[in-house]
Each structure stands twice: as structure tokens, then as C-alpha cells.
C-alpha positions as CSV (number, residue, x, y, z in Angstrom):
1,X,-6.8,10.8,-10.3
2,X,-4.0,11.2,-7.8
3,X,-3.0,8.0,-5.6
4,X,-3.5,10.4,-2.5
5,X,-6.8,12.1,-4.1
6,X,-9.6,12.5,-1.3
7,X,-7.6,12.2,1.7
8,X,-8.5,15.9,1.9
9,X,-11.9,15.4,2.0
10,X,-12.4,12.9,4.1
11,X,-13.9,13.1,7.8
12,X,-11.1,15.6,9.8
13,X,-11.9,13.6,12.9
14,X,-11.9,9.9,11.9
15,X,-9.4,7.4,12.8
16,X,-7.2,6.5,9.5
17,X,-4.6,4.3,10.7
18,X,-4.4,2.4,13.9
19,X,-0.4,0.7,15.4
20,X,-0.3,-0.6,18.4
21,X,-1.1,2.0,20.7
22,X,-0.7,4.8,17.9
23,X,-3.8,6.3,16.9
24,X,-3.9,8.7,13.5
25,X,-7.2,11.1,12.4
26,X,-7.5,12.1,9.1
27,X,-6.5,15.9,9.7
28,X,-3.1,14.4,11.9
29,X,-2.3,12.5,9.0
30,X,-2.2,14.8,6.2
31,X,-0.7,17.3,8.0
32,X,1.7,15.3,9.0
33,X,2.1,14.5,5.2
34,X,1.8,18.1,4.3
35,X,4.5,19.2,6.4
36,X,7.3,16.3,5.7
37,X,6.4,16.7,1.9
38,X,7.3,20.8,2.5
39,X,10.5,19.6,3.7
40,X,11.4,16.8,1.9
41,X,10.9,19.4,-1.6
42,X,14.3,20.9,0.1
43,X,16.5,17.8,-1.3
44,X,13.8,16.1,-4.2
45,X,12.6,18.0,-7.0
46,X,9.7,16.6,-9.5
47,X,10.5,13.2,-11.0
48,X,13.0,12.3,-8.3
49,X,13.4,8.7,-7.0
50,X,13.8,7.9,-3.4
51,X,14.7,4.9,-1.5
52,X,12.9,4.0,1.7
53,X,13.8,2.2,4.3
54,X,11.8,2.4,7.4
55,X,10.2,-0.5,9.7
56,X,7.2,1.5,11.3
57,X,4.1,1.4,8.8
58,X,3.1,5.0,10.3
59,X,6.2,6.1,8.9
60,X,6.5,4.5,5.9
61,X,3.3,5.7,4.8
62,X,3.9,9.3,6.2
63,X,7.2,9.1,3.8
64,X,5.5,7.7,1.1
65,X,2.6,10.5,0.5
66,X,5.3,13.5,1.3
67,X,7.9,11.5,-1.5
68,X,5.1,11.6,-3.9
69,X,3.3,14.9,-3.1
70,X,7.0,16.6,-3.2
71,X,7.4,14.9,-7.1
72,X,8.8,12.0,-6.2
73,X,8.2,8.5,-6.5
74,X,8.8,5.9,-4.2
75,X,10.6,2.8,-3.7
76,X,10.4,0.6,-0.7
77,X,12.8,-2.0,0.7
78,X,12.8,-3.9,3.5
79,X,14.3,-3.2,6.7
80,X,16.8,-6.5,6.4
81,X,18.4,-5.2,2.9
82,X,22.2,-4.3,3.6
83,X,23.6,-1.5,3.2
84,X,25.8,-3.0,0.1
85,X,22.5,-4.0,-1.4
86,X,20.5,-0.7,-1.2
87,X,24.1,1.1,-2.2
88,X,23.7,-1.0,-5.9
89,X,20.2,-0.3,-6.2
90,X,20.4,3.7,-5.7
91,X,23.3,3.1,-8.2
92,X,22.1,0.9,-11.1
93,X,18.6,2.8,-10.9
94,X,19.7,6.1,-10.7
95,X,17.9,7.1,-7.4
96,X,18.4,10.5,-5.6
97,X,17.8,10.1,-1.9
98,X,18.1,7.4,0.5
99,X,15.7,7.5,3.5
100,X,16.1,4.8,6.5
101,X,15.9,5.4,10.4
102,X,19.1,8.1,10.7
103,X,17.7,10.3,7.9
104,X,17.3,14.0,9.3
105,X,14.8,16.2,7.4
106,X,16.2,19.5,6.3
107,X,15.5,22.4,8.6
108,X,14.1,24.7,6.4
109,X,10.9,23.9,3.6
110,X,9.6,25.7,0.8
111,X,6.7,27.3,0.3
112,X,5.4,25.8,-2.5
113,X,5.1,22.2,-3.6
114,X,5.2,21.1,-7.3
115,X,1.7,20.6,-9.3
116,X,1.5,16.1,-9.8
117,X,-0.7,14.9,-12.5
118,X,-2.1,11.4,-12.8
119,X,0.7,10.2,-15.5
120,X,3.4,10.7,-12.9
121,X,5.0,8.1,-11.4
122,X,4.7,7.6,-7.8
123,X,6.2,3.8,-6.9
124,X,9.0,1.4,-7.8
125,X,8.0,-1.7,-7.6
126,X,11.0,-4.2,-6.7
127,X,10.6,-7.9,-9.0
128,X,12.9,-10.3,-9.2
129,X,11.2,-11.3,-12.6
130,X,11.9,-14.0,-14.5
131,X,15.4,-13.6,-14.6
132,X,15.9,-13.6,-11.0
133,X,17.9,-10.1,-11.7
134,X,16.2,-7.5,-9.2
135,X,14.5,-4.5,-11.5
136,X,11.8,-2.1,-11.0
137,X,8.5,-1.4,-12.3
138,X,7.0,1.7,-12.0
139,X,3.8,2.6,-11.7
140,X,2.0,6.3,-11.8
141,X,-1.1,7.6,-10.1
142,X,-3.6,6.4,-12.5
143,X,-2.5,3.0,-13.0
144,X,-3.4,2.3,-8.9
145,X,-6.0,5.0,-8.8
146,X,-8.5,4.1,-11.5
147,X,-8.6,0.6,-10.3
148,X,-9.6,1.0,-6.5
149,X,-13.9,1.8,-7.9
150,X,-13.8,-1.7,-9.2
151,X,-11.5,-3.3,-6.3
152,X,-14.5,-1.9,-4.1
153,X,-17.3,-3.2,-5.9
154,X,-15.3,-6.7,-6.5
155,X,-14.2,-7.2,-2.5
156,X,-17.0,-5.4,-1.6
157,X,-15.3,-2.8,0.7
158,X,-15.8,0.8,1.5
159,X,-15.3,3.8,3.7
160,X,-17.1,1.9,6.6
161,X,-14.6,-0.8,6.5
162,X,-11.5,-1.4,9.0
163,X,-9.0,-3.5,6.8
164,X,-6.7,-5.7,9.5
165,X,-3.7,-5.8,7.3
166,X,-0.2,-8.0,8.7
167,X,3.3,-8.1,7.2
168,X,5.3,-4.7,5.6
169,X,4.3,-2.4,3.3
170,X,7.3,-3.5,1.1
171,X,5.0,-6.0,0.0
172,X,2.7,-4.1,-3.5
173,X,-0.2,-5.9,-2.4
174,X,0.0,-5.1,1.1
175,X,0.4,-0.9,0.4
176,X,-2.0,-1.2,-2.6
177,X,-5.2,-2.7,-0.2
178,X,-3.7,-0.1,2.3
179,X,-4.1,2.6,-0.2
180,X,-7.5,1.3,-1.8
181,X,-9.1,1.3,2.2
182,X,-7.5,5.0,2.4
183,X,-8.8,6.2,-0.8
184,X,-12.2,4.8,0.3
185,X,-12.1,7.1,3.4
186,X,-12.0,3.2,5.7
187,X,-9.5,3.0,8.7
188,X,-6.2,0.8,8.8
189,X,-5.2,-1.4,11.3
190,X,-1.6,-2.9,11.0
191,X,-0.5,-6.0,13.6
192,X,1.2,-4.6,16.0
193,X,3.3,-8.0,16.2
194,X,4.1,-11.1,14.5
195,X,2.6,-13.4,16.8
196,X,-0.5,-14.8,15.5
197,X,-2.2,-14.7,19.1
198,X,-2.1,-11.2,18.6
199,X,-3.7,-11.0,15.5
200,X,-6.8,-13.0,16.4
201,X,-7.2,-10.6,19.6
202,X,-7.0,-7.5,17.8
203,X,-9.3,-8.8,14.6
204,X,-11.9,-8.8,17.7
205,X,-11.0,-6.1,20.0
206,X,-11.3,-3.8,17.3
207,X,-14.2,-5.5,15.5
208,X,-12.1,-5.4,12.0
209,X,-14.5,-6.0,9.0
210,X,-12.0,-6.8,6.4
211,X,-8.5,-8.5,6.4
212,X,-5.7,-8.9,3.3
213,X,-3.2,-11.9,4.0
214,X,-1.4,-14.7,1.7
215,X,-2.5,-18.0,2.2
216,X,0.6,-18.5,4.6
217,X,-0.2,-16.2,7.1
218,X,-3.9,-17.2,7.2
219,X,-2.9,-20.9,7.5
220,X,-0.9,-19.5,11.0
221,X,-4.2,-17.1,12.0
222,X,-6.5,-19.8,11.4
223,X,-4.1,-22.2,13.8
224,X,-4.9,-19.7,16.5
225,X,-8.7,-19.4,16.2
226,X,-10.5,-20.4,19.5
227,X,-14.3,-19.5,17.9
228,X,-15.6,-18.6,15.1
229,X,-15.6,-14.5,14.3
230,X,-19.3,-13.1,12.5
231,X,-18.2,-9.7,12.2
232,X,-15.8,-9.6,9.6
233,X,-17.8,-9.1,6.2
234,X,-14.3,-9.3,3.4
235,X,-11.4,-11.5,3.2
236,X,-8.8,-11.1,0.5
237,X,-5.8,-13.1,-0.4
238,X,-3.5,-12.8,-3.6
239,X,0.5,-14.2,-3.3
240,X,-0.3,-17.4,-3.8
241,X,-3.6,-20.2,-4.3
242,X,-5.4,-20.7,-1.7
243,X,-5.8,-24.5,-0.7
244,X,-9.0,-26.5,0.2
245,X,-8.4,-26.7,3.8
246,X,-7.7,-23.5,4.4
247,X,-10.9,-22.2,2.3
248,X,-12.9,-24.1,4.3
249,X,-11.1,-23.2,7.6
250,X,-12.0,-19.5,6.8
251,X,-15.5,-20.1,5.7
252,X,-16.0,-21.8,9.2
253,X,-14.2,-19.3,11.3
254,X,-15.9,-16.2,9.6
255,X,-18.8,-17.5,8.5
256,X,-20.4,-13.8,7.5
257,X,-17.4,-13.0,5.4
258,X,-17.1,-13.2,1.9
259,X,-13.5,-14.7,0.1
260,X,-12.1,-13.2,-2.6
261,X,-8.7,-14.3,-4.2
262,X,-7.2,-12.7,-6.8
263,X,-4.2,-12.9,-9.3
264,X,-2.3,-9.8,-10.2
265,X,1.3,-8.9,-11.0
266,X,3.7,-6.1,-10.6
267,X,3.6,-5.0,-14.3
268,X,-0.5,-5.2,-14.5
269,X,-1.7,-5.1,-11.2
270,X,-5.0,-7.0,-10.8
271,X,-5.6,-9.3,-13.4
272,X,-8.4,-12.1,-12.0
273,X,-10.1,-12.8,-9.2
274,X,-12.5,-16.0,-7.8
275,X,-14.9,-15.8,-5.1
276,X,-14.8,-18.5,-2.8
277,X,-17.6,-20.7,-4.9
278,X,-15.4,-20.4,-7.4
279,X,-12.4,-22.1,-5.5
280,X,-14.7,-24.9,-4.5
281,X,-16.3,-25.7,-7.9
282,X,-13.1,-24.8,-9.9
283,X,-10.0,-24.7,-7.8
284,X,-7.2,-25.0,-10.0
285,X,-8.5,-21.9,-12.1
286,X,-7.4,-18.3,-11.7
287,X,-10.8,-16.9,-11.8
288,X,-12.6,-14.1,-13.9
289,X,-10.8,-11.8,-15.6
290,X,-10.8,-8.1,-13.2
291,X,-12.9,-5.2,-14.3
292,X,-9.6,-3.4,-14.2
């Protein structure tokens, strides 16, 4: 199965992604897709690697499916990386194009886009690993895409579900609950800003019913919290263990909402997960092993 298998199918009409004041349907989107991937097949050909380096989540992801659905795969880095920096990495890795904000999109497009199979690879991963030398993992379709039944079942998310999502696609974990929500046929909501006022008022205003953050950036949410929130029904964390406080913080302030947190790594993607009477009766362990 295809990381971008379904989006097709889903409801034409129904909001996918939510920025700010940007709203995208279903149809918008993979048009949108459709038509950058049409173009971008003018400079990529199938198994070509592309840097990206884009700040807008919108864009990022509109890149990301026309990168992959022209044959490429995609690798992310963040907005802050110098120029020097990206220069080595398209360099020691053998990349072919580099996308950030001046990037101009041939005129012309082909007709024709080449047939992707599940065994493809579609992402670069960036680790520092164990060496603290920066490499990349890749991933193909199947490797994301088989594991997003079970991520549904486990965090107990689907296609009804409004994932409140903060911080940069750069992030795997970020993109990969981004894509899970999307493959479900849910809606995205991004921050629209870093301030964690904001994020409380939006988790309300648009009645959000599932949220992915580290620890950190709940600690800072949590800070902000006037009054406890009952709509919200899924909260996932990986990055990092969640303490005691802040587990009990959450299950205060969202009192409907099921925890989840959940170990995984670049190389294997989700490996454990506990449940938040997990953390409290064992908190120093890693959890069950996943279903993936």
C-alpha cells in the first residue's frame, strides 16, 4: 500500500488540513498534489532524492506527496539549516534537487507520471545516530503504510478524528501521525504559532479530538490550561518519557482522553507503547511491544 493510498477516495468536500486561516478539502488537496507532482516529473525521474526545505506545513506536505507521486523520495530539513549544511548533504547523499522558498516549478509538465509500488522509497529520514555523524534512513511505502491499521486500533483514532499537531514536519513523528490521520480520511490542524496561549485556544475553538506532542511541549500547554477540556478523546506522546506530573496534569485537564506513549525509532518505526495505567503502575518501563 502506497503512503498516499486513499486520499482519492476520501470525502471531495471534507476539510483535510487546517493553518491558521488556511483551509484545505480533500479534492483542493490532491489536485494541488496532482498538478505540482505533473510538474515536478519535469526535473525528477523515478528513484530520485529531493531535499526540502520549506517552513509552511501546507507546503511541505503539498511537496512531499508530488516528490513521491513523481518517483521521488523525500527528505526534509529544517528551515534554520545553512546553506553550507544542506550543500554537504545533497553532496555526500547523492540527492538530485533542492527545493526551499525560491524554488520555481518548471513551466511545462508531462503527461504521464511514473507507476510507484509499495517497495519504493518515499522518505529520508535524517539521524544523528549513535555516532553523532548525520545519515539517512530511508523508508518506502510499506514500511509507514502497513503500520497505520494497528496505530489506529492502538491510539484509538480514525477518520472522525481532528489531530492538533505543533512543531515541523521535519520531525518523523510529527509527519508520520500527520500521515496516519490522512490515511484515515481525519482532518489536520497545525498551530498556527508557537505560543502556547494559542494552542489551548485553538484545541477548543476547533473542538480537536486528538493531539501528538513530546513531553516538552505538553509540559508548556499544560502551563497554559485555565479548565479542564472533555472533548478531546487521544493523546499521544513519543520523543521522550513522560513524567509523573505531567501524566497526571493531562489526565486532569482532559479527563475523557485516553494517553498513549510510545517508543519507536527511525530505523523501525514503532516499537512499544504504554497506556497511561501503564505509566502509573510501571513508569520506568517502555511498554508492550507494538502490533507493528
Amino acid at each position: 500500500m502506497l503512503i498516499y493510498s486513499g486520499l482519492q477516495e476520501k470525502p471531495k468536500d471534507k476539510i483535510c488540513l487546517i493553518y491558521g486561516s488556511k483551509r484545505l478539502t480533500y479534492r483542493e488537496f490532491t489536485q494541488q498534489v496532482d498538478d505540482l507532482a505533473h510538474h515536478l516529473a519535469m526535473q525528477i525521474k523515478k528513484g530520485d532524492t529531493v531535499l526540502l526545505k520549506l517552513a509552511d506545513p501546507l507546503s511541505q506536505l503539498r511537496y512531499f506527496f508530488g516528490i513521491i507521486k513523481a518517483g521521488g523520495a523525500c527528505v526534509f530539513i529544517d528551515t534554520s539549516t545553512s546553506k553550507e549544511v544542506c550543500d554537504a548533504l545533497m553532496d555526500t547523499h547523492q540527492l538530485t534537487l533542492y527545493i526551499d522558498e525560491s524554488f520555481q516549478l518548471p513551466d511545462t509538465s508531462v503527461p504521464l507520471l511514473p507507476e510507484v509500488h509499495p517497495e519504493d522509497l518515499f522518505l529520508g529520514a535524517l539521524s544523528s545516530g549513535s555516532t553523532g555523524t548525520p545519515k539517512l534512513i530511508w523508508r518506502d511505502h510499506q514500511s509507514w503504510s502497513r503500520a497505520f491499521p494497528s496505530q489506529s486500533m492502538i491510539f484509538q483514532l480514525s477518520n472522525t478524528d481532528t489531530l492538533y499537531l505543533v512543531s515541523s514536519l521535519v520531525y518523523t513523528a510529527n509527519l508520520n501521525a500527520c500521515l496516519h490521520i490522512l490515511f484515515e480520511g481525519g482532518t489536520v490542524m497545525f498551530a498556527s504559532t508557537h505560543m502556547p496561549r494559542t494552542w489551548v485556544q485553538e484545541i477548543e475553538s476547533y473542538c480537536i479530538s486528538a493531539i501528538f506532542m513530546v513531553p516538552a511541549n505538553y509540559k508548556i500547554l499544560l502551563k497554559n490550561m485555565k479548565a479542564p477540556l472533555p472533548n478531546l478523546h487521544s493523546i499521544v506522546t513519543c520523543g521522550a518519557k513522560m513524567d509523573l506530573p505531567t501524566l497526571q496534569a493531562l489526565l486532569a485537564y482532559f479527563p475523557s482522553a485516553e494517553i498513549f506513549e510510545y517508543y519507536g525509532a527511525s530505523e523501525l518505526g514503532h516499537v512499544s507503547y504504554s497506556n497511561a495505567k501503564d505509566l502509573l503502575e510501571h513508569p520506568d518501563s517502555v511498554g508492550l511491544a507494538s502490533l507493528t
